[in-house]
C-alpha positions in Angstrom: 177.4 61.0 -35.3 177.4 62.2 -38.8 176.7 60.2 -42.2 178.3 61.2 -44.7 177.1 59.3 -48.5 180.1 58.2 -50.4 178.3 55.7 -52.9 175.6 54.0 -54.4 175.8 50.9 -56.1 173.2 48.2 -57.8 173.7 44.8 -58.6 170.9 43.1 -61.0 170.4 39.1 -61.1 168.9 37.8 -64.1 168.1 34.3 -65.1 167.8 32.8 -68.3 169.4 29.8 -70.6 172.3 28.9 -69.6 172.1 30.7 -66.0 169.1 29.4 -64.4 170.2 29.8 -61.2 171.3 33.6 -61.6 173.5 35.9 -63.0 174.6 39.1 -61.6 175.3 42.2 -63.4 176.8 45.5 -61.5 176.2 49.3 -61.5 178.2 52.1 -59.9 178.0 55.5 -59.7 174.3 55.4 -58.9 172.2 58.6 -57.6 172.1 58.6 -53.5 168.4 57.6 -53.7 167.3 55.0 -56.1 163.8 54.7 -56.1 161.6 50.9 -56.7 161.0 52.9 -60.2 164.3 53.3 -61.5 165.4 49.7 -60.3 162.0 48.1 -62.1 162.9 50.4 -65.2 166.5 49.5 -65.3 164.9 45.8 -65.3 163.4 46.3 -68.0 165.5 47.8 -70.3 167.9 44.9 -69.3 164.9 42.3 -70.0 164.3 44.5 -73.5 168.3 44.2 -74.8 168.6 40.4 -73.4 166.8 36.8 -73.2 166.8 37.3 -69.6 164.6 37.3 -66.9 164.7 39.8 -64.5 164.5 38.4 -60.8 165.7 40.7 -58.3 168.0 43.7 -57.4 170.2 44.5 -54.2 170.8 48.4 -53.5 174.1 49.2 -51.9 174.8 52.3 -50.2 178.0 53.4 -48.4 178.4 55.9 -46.0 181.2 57.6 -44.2 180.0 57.7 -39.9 182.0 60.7 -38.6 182.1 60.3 -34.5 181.7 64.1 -33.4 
């Protein structure tokens, strides 16, 4: 079998007023690999331009499997 990496994607949840129990903000067109670094980074600029807290991140990757 062969994989193939189509996509990364990374969605954020915040809480803050209003949102206690979550919020969830998206980003595409991420690298292949996205280290505990960038996501704790991207956390905090989010936590810098916002009330927010940042709680947690979920890292999806998409792959072609080619059956050879």
């Amino acid at each position: 079998m062969e994989k193939n990496w189509l996509k990364t994607a990374v969605s954020v949840t915040m809480s803050g007023e209003g949102h206690e129990e979550g919020l969830k903000r998206s980003f595409g067109n991420m690298p292949e690999t996205v280290t505990d670094d960038q996501i704790k980074g991207l956390g905090s600029v989010l936590e810098a331009v916002s009330k927010d807290k940042f709680d947690f991140a979920t890292v999806t990757t998409t792959e072609k499997v080619v059956n050879n």
